[in-house]
Each structure stands twice: as C-alpha cells, then as structure tokens.
C-alpha positions as CSV (number, residue, x, y, z in Angstrom):
1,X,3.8,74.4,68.2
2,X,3.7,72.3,65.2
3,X,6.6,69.7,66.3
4,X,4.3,70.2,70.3
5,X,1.1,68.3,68.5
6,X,3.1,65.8,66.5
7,X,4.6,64.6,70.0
8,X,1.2,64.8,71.8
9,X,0.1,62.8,68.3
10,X,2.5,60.5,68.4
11,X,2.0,59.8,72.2
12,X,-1.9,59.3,71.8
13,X,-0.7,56.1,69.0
14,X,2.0,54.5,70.9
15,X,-1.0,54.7,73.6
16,X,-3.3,53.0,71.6
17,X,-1.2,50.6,69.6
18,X,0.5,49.5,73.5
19,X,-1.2,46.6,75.1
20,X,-2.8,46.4,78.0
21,X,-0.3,44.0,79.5
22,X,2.5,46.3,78.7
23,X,1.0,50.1,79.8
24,X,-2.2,49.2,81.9
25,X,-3.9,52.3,82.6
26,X,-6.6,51.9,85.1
27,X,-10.1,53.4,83.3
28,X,-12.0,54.3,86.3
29,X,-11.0,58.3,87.8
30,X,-10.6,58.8,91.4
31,X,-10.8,61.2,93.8
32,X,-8.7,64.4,92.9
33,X,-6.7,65.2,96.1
34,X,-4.8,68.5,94.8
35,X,-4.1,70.7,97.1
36,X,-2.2,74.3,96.5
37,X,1.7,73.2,96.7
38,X,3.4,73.6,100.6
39,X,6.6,75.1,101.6
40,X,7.8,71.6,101.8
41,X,6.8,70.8,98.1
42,X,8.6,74.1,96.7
43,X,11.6,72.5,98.7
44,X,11.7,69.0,97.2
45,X,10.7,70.2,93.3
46,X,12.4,73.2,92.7
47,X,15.4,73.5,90.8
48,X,18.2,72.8,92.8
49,X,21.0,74.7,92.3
50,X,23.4,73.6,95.3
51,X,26.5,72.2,96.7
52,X,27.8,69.1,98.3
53,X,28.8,68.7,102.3
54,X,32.0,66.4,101.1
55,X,34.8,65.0,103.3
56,X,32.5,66.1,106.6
57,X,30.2,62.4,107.4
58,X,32.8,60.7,105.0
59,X,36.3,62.1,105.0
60,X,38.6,62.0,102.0
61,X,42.5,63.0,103.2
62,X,42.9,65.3,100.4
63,X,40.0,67.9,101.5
64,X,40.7,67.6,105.1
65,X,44.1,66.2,105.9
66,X,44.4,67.5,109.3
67,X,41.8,64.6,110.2
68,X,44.5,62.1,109.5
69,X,47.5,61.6,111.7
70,X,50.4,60.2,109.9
71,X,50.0,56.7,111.5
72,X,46.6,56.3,109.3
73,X,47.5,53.8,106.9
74,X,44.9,55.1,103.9
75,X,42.5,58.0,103.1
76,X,39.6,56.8,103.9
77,X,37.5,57.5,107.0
78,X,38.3,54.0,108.6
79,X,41.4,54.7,107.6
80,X,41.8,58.1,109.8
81,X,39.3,57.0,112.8
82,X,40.8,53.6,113.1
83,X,44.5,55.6,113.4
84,X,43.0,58.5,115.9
85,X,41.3,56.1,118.1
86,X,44.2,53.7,118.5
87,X,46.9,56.5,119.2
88,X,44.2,58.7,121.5
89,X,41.6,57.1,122.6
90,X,38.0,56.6,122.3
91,X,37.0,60.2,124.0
92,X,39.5,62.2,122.7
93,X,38.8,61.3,119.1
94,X,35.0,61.5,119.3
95,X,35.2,65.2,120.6
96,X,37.5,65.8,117.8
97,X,35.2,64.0,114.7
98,X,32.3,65.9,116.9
99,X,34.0,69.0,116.5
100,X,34.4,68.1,113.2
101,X,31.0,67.7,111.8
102,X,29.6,70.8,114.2
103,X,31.9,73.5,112.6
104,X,31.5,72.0,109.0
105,X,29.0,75.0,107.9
106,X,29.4,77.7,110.5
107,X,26.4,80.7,110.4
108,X,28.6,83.1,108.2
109,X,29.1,79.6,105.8
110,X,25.2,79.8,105.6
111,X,25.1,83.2,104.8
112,X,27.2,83.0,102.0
113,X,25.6,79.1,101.0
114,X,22.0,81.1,101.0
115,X,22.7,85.1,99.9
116,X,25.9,84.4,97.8
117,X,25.8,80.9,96.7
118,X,21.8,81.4,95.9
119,X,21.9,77.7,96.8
120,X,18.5,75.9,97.2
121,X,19.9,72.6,98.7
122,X,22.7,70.9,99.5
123,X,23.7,67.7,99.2
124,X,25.4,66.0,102.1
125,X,27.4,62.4,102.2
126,X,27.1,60.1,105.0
127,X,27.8,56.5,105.8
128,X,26.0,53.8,107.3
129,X,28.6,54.2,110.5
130,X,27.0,58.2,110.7
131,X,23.7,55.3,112.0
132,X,25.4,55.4,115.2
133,X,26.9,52.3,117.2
134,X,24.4,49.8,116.5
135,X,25.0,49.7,112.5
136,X,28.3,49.6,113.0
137,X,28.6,46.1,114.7
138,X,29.6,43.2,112.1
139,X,31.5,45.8,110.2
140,X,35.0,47.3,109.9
141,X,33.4,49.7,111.9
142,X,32.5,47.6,114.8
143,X,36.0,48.5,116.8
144,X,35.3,52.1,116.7
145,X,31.5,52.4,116.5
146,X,31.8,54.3,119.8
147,X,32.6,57.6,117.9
148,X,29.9,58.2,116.1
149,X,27.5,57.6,119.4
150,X,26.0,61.4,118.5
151,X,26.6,61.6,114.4
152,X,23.2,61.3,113.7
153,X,22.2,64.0,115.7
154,X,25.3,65.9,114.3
155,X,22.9,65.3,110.6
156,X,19.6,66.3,112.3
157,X,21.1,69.6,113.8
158,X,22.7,70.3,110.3
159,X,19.4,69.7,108.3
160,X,17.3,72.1,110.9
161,X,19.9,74.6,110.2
162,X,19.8,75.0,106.5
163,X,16.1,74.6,106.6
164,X,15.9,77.6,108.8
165,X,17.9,79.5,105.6
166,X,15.2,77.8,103.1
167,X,17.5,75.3,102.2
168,X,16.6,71.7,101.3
169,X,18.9,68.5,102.1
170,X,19.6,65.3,100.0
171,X,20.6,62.7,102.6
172,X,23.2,60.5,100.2
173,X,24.0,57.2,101.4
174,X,27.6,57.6,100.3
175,X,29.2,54.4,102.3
176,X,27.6,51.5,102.3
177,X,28.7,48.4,103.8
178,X,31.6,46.8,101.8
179,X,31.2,50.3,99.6
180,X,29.5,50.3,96.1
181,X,32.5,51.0,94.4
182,X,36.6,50.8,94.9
183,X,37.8,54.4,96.0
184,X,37.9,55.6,99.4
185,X,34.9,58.1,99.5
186,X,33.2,54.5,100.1
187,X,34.2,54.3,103.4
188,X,37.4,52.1,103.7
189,X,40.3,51.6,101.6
190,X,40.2,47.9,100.3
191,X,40.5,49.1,96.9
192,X,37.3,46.8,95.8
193,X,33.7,47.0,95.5
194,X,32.5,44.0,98.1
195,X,28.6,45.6,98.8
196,X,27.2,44.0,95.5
197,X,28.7,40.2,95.6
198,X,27.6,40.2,99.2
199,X,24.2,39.3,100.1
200,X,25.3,40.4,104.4
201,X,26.2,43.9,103.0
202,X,23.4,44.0,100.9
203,X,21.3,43.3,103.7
204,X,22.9,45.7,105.9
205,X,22.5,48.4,103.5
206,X,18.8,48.1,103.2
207,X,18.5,47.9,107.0
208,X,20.8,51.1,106.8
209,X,18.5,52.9,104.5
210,X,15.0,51.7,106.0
211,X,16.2,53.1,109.4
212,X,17.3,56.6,107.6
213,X,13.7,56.6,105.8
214,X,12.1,56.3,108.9
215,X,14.3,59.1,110.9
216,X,13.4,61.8,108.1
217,X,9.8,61.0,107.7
218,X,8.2,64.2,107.6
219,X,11.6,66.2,109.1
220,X,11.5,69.0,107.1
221,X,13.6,70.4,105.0
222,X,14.6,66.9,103.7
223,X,14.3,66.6,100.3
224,X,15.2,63.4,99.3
225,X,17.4,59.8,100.1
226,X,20.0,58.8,97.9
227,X,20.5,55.2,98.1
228,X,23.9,54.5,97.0
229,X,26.5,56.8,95.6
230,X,28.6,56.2,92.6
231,X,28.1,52.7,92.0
232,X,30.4,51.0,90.2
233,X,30.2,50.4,86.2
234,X,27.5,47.5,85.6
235,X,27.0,46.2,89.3
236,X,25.7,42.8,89.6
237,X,22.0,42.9,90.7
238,X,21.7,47.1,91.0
239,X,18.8,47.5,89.8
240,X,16.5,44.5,91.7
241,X,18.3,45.3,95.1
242,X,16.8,49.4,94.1
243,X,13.3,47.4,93.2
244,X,13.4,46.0,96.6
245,X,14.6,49.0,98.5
246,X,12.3,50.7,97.0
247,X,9.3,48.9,98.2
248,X,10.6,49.1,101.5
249,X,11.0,52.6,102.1
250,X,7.7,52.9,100.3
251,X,6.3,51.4,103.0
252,X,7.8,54.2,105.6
253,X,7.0,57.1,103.4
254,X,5.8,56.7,99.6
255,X,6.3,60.3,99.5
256,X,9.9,60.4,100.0
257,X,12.1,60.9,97.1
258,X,14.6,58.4,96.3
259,X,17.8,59.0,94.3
260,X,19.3,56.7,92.7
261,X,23.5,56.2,91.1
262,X,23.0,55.6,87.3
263,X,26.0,53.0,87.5
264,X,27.9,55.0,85.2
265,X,25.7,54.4,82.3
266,X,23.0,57.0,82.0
267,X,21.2,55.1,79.3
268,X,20.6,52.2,81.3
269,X,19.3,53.7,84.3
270,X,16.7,55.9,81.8
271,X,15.9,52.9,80.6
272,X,15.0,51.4,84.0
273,X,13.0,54.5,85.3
274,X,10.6,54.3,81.9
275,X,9.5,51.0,82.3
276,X,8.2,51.8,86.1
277,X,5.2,53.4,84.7
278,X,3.4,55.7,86.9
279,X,-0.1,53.8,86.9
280,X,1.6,50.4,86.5
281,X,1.3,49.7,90.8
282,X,4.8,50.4,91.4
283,X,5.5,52.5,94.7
284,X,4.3,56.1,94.6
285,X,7.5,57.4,95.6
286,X,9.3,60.0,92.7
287,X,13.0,58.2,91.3
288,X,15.7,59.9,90.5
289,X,18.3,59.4,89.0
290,X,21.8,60.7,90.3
291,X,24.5,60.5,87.3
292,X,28.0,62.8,87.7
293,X,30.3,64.7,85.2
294,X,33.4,65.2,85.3
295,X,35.8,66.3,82.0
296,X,39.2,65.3,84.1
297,X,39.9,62.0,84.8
298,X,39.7,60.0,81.6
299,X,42.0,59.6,78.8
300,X,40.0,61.3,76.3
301,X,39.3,64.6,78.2
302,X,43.0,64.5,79.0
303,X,43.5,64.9,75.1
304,X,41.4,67.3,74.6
305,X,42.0,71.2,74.8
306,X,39.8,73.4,77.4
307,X,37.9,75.1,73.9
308,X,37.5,71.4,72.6
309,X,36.2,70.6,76.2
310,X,33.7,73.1,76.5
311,X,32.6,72.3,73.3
312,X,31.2,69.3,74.4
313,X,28.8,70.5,76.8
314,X,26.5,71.8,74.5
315,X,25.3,68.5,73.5
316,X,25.1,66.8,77.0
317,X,22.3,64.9,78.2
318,X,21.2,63.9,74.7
319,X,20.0,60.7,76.5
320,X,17.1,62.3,78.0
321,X,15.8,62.8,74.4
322,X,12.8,60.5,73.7
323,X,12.5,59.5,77.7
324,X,11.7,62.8,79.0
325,X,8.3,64.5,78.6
326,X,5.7,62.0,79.0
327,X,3.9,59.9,82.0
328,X,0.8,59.3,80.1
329,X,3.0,55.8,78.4
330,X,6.2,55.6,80.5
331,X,7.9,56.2,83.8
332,X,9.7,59.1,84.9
333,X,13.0,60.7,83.1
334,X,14.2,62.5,86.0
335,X,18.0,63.4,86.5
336,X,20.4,65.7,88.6
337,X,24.2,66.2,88.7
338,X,24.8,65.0,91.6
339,X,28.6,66.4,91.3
340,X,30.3,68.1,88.9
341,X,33.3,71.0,89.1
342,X,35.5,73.8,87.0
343,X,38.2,71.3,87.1
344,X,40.8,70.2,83.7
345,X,43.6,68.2,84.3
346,X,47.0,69.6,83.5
347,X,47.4,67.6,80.5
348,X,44.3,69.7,79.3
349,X,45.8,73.3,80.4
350,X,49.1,72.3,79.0
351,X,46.9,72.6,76.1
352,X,46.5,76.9,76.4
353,X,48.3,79.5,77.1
354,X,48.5,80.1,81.0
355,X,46.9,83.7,80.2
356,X,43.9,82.3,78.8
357,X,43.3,79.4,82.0
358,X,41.0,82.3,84.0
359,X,38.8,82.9,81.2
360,X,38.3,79.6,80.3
361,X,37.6,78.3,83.4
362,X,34.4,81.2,83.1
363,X,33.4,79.5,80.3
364,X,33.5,76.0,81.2
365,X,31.6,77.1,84.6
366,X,29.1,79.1,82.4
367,X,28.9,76.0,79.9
368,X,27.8,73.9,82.4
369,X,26.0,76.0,84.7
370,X,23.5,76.5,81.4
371,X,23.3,73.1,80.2
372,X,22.3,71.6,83.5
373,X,19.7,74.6,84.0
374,X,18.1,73.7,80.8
375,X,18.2,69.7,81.4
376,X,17.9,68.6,85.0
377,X,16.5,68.9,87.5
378,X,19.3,70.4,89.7
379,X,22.7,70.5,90.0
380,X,25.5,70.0,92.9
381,X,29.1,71.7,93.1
382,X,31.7,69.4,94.3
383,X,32.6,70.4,96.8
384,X,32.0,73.2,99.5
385,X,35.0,72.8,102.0
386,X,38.3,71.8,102.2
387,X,41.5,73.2,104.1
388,X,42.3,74.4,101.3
389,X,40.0,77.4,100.8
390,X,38.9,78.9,98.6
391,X,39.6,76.0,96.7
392,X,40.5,76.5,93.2
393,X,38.4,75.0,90.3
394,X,37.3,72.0,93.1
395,X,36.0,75.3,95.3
396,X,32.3,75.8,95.5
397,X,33.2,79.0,97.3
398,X,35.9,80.4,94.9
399,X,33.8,79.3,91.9
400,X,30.9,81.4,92.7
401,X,33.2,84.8,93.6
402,X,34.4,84.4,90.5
403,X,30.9,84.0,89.3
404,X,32.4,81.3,86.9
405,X,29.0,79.0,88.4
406,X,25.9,80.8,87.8
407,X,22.6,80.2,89.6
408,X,19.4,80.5,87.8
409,X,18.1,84.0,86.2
410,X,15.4,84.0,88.5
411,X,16.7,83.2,91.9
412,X,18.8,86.5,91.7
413,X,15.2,88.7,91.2
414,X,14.2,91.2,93.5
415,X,11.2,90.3,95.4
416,X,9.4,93.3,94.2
417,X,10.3,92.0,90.9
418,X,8.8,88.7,91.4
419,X,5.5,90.1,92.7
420,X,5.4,92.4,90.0
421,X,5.3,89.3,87.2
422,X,2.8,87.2,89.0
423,X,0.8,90.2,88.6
424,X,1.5,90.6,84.9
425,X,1.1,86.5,84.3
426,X,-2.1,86.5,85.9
427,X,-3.3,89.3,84.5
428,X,-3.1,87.5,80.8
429,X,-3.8,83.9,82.0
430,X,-7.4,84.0,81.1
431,X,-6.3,84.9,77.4
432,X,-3.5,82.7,77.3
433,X,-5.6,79.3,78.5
434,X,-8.3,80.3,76.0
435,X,-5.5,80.7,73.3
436,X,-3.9,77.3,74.4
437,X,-7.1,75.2,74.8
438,X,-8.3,76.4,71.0
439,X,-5.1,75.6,69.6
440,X,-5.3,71.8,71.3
441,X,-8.9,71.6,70.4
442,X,-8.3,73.3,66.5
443,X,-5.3,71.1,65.8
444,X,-7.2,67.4,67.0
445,X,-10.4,68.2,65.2
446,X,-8.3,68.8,61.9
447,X,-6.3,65.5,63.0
448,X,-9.0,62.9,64.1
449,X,-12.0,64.6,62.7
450,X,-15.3,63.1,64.9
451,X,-13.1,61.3,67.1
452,X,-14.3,62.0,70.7
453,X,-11.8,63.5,73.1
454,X,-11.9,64.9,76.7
455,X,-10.4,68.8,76.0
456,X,-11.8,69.1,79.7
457,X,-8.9,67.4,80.9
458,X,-6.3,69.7,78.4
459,X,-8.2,72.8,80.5
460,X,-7.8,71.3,83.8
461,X,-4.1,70.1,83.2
462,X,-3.1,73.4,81.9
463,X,-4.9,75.3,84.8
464,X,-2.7,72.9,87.6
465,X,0.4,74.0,85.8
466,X,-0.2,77.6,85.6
467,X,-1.0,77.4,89.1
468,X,1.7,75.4,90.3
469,X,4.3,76.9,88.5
470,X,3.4,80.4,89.9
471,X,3.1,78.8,93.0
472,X,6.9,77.5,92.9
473,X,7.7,81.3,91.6
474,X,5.8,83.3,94.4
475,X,6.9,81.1,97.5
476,X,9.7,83.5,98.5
477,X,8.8,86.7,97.7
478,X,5.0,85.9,99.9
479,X,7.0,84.6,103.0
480,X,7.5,86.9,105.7
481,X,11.3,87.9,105.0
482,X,10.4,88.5,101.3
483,X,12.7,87.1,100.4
484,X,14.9,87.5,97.2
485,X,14.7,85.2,94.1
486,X,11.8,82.7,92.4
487,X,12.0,78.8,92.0
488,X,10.9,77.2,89.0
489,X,10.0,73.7,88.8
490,X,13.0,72.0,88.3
491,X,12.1,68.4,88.6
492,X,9.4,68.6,86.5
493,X,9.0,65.3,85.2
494,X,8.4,64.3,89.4
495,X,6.1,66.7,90.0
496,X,4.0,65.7,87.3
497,X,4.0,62.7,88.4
498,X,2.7,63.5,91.9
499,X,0.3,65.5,90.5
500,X,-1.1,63.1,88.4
501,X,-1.8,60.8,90.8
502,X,-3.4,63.0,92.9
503,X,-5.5,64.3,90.3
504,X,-7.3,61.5,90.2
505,X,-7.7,61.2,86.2
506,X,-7.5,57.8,84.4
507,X,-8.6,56.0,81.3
508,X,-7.3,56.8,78.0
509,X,-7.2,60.6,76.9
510,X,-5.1,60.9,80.6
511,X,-2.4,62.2,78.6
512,X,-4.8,65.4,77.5
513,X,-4.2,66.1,81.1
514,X,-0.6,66.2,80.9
515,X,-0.3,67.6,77.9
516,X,-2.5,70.5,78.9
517,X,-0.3,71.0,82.5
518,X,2.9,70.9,80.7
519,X,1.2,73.7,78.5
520,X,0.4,75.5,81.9
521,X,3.9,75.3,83.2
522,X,5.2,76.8,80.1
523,X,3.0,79.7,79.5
524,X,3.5,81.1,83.2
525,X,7.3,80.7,82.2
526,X,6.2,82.5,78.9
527,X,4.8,85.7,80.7
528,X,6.6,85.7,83.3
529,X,9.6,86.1,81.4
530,X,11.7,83.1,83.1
C-alpha cells in the first residue's frame, strides 16, 4: 500500500512540475459517456490467451509443404502460387488455395480452439494480395492476382466463425508490399526488406490497411489491426509512417485497435507509445504494441542450457517498469506476444539429458505461460497447424495436451463458480470502497495537509473499475450457454484509456480518477479470488 501512494505521489509531482507544452491537460470536464461494457468490449480487452492462423493467408513451405510443387523456386507464398499457377493454371490453383484457406480450422478445430485450447482470440496473418485482385496490380502479385478473387471473403467467413465460439480475431497485416522485413513469411523471397526505402510500397501499404479498416468497421468479433508484422531491426521512418497510418484509420474507426511491430527493440517502441499522451489530440484509437519471443534462434540462447533458459523468463518484460501504470502523465504501455513457442534449439537440448527434454519443455511452457499472464495483455502460440500435427514444441495443439501452455486460472472456472464470486465480491464492495477511499483520503491529508483535492473522482474511478472488472468476469457465465470460464481485463492499460475519455474528467487531480479505478480493478480481483 505504502510503495501504491508513493507512485500516486510521485505521479501528482511529475504532474505538476510538467509544462503545459509538454503534458497539456484540458481543465474543462465533459460529458461522461460510460456505458456498462458490451459483448464486443469483453472481446477486444480481455486477456487474450490465443493462437496464431500461420502458413494459411501467408504460406511458409515448412508448415504446409504440400502447397508447393517442386518447380516453386522459394518458400514463400509467391513463391508457391507463382509455381502452381504456371504448371496448372489459373482455376485449378484458385480452387486449391480456396480449399486451402476453407479447411484451415475445421468445426472439430474450433471445438478444441474454444473447450480445450480455452483460447479467447486468435491471431490470423494475411497479406495485402488476401485484398483481392485490385491490390495486387503493380506488384509481384499482379500476374497471379486472379487467385485470390474470393480471399477476402475466405477472412470474413473465418472471423464470423470464431465469433460464433466467443472468439475474437486480430487481423495482422503480415505481407506488406516489398515485406517489412527479409524472410519469406513477408510475402516473397527476395531476401531483403524493400517496404521501408520505398515511398510506392509505402503508399500501397497504407492504401492496403485503410481498405482493411474500413471492411471490419464494426464486423464483430474483430478485435484489432495489426499494421505490420515483424519489422525489421531500426526501420527507416517506422514510427512517422505508424503516425500517419494512424490518423488515417482514425478517420474510418477511432475505435479500432491498432497493433503495432516493436521493430525488435521493445524499449523504443514504449518509448513512442508514452509520449502520445491520451489528452494530447492524438487519435482516440488504443496502440499496441506487438513484440515476439523466441529463446532459439540467437547465438546466446544457443549457449545456454534449457534450466539456464527458463531462468530467464522470470525477469522478462522489465521494460514495461516505469511506462506502465499511468495515463494521467503519459501514453499507453500496452504489449502482447504476438508469437512465442516451447521451442530450444538442439544446441540447447544437447545441453540435458534426453530424459529430462519432456519435463523441461513443462517448465519452459509453464514459465512463459505465467510471465506473459502477469505482464501483457495477451499472448499468441505460434502456431496452430501444420502437416505435421501435432506439432511438437512449434504445436499449439500438442502443447496444450500436454498442458505444457496453461490458460489463465479463471478461464477454466465453472460457471456456477463464477456466479458464485460475483456474489461474494459484491456482497463486500460497499466495505471494501469505503476501506479504499479512507486509505486515499487518510494517506493525502497526512501528505499535503490543506491542500484541496477532488477524492470524488478516487470514488468514482474506483466504482468504474469494480464494475468493469466484474463486468469482464460475469460476461460468460450470464450468456445464454453459460458458458465456462471468466475474462479479466487483460489490456488494462487500453481500457483505461477508453474509459477515461469517456468519462469525461479533466483538469489536474484526473489522475485521482485513475488511481481510484485501478484500485477498483484490483479489489474485485481481491475478492474474487483471481
């Protein structure tokens, strides 16, 4: 509690010493426009615990093979379209990429997805070519733009069907014209990054992801639009051509979340998202950021042992510390894992004894399943198919039998169970507010005796969070199905956001307000024992 008020002390100086040039916080309240969260909000703001669609809009020879006839020079999608079309035709390999993308999550894959999986969302890779025809002209992809004549609709059909099993979908740009970064999940197979040195593909891409934000306005079950994947380390311009995209999607849907690729460099990208602060006029829209882990592919986690490995995880994310946890004088510190995985390279098991590689594998899952529970705001296997199944440590679908990933405590609750601590929760939230606005009120009087404050706004912070957070909890359990599990508010740092815009409060003591609905949000956690 103690180290609580030195933060919330600390934040109220930075807020005074900052200029107003630097932090302007508009002093005149507006109208408070907060309504009880929807269906649609639980969707986009929960924790998501979930999976990605790889290798099925953007193929990668190594998870589907079969999709590349040995005349296909490379493993990339132009690669293997450019090789089918030329040996069969234009109808013959449409049906067969059609085919493709129809049976990529059959309903027994839901099932499992939904009831085994306890996946909220998914998050699926497509390329500006899945556009259709049209986007394709001017590109590499202009020869065989016929071919993906019905791909959008192929993504339509697929996000209607996981929103029919309460799962969300994160539309992720993955290839972009010229591709963000050299491998061949870009696209093509040039070997080189050519989107950010060209001001053509730059172009195309925002043209690319302005059409996209207009085709899921308001589609629901869409719960975000990631702009780029995996950009490369450093890439010239990345963060003035996200300003500018930004602006323009704003202007289809400033509700829509936008994701964005931390460039390989976590730090900078935090660094970026603080200084957009939330009353500073920027677009509306919630950013964040998209950064992946992987312990494989580097020379230093090919040194390491899988114990020396899993050591690290503990102390992950450390960059979030001193970003995270206040809107009232910066922007948003909001992150997912966009992909990570069980997998060690072979240099790493060489490392153990082949007896101990099953355990350890539970521990590295477990490891990271925690850490990115406790830290972000949701978290995506990579991957969910290949023809390869069950796919070893790459396998979402092996993984989970093994239970070496673990979903959060409370998505595997009875809904019984979740009814029955709403009840308990709000059966002490009258004590608990009255406890929580005397502590806030005790502790500033002792601190800035006959200073004038606005507790009011502590009180009607806190009361938002309790409510939305039960809100998030209850959405399952109170739908018809009653369904199984509760979702806690995994992209906290968002939501706040959105709510404190629509709360309407301004002027300097806004930061009671979010002090006091942070304080909500924990003490439903608190009683309802999540």
């Amino acid at each position: 509690m103690k180290k609580f008020f030195n933060k919330a002390k600390s934040q109220l100086q930075e807020f005074q010493d900052a200029s107003s040039s630097q932090k302007p916080i508009p002093q005149q309240n507006q109208q408070n426009v907060i309504h009880p969260p929807t269906s649609e909000d639980v969707i986009k703001y929960r924790y998501h615990h979930g999976v990605n669609l790889g290798s099925v809009f953007v193929l990668e020879k190594w998870l589907f093979s079969d999709m590349f006839i040995d005349q296909a020079p490379g493993d990339s999608e132009l690669d293997a379209v450019t090789a089918h079309l030329k040996a069969h035709g234009l109808d013959q390999t449409r049906q067969k990429w059609e085919n493709h993308w129809a049976n990529a999550v059959s309903d027994q894959d839901w099932e499992f997805i939904s009831r085994e999986g306890k996946c909220t969302s998914i998050r699926l890779p497509i390329g500006y070519f899945t556009l259709g025809e049209e986007f394709c002209k001017g590109t590499p992809f202009e020869k065989v733009g016929g071919v993906y004549t019905n791909a959008w609709s192929a993504v339509t059909n697929l996000v209607s069907k996981a929103r029919s099993y309460n799962i969300g979908v994160l539309i992720d740009l993955h290839a972009l014209p010229g591709g963000a970064n050299s491998d061949a999940h870009s696209g093509s197979s040039t070997g080189k990054p050519e989107l950010w040195s060209s001001k053509t593909n730059l172009e195309r891409s925002r043209k690319a992801l302005v059409q996209i934000a207009s085709s899921i306005r308001g589609m629901p079950g869409v719960i975000g639009l990631q702009l780029v994947n995996e950009a490369v380390y450093d890439a010239k311009g990345m963060y003035s051509w996200y300003e500018d995209i930004i602006q323009d999607v704003s202007k289809v849907d400033d509700s829509l979340p936008i994701y964005i690729s931390d460039a390989w460099n976590l730090n900078r990208a935090l660094e970026w998202t603080n200084k957009r602060h939330v009353f500073n006029n920027t677009p509306r829209n919630p950013v964040i950021i998209d950064t992946h882990k992987y312990y494989t592919f580097s020379d230093k986690d090919r040194s390491q042992s899988p114990p020396q490995i899993i050591s690290r995880i503990p102390s992950e994310l450390t960059e979030l510390d001193g970003k995270a946890g206040s809107l009232a004088d910066k922007g948003e510190a909001q992150l997912i894992i966009g992909e990570y995985s069980c997998v060690l390279d072979g240099k790493t098991w060489d490392r153990s004894r082949p007896e101990e590689k099953d355990p350890l594998v539970q521990q590295f899952g477990h490891a990271q399943s925690q850490k990115w529970q406790e830290k972000a705001g949701g978290s995506y296997f990579w991957t969910w198919k290949m023809q390869w199944m069950d796919g070893g440590e790459w396998g979402f679908v092996e993984q989970s039998k093994k239970r070496n990933i673990l979903p959060p405590q409370s998505l595997t609750l009875p809904a019984q169970e979740v009814q029955s601590r709403i009840q308990y929760a709000q059966g002490r939230r009258q004590e608990l507010h009255h406890q929580a606005r005397g502590g806030h009120e005790g502790y500033w009087n002792q601190t800035s005796p006959g200073k004038q404050f606005q507790h009011e706004l502590y009180s009607e912070g806190w009361d938002t969070g309790f409510s939305d957070a039960q809100a998030f909890f209850g959405m399952r359990s109170q739908q018809s199905s009653g369904a199984e599990g509760g979702d806690k508010l995994g992209m906290l740092e968002v939501w706040i956001k959105k709510r404190l815009l629509e709360s309407g409060r301004r002027g300097e003591f806004v930061w009671e307000w979010e002090q006091g609905f942070r304080a909500g949000v924990g003490a439903f956690y608190s009683a309802a024992g999540i």
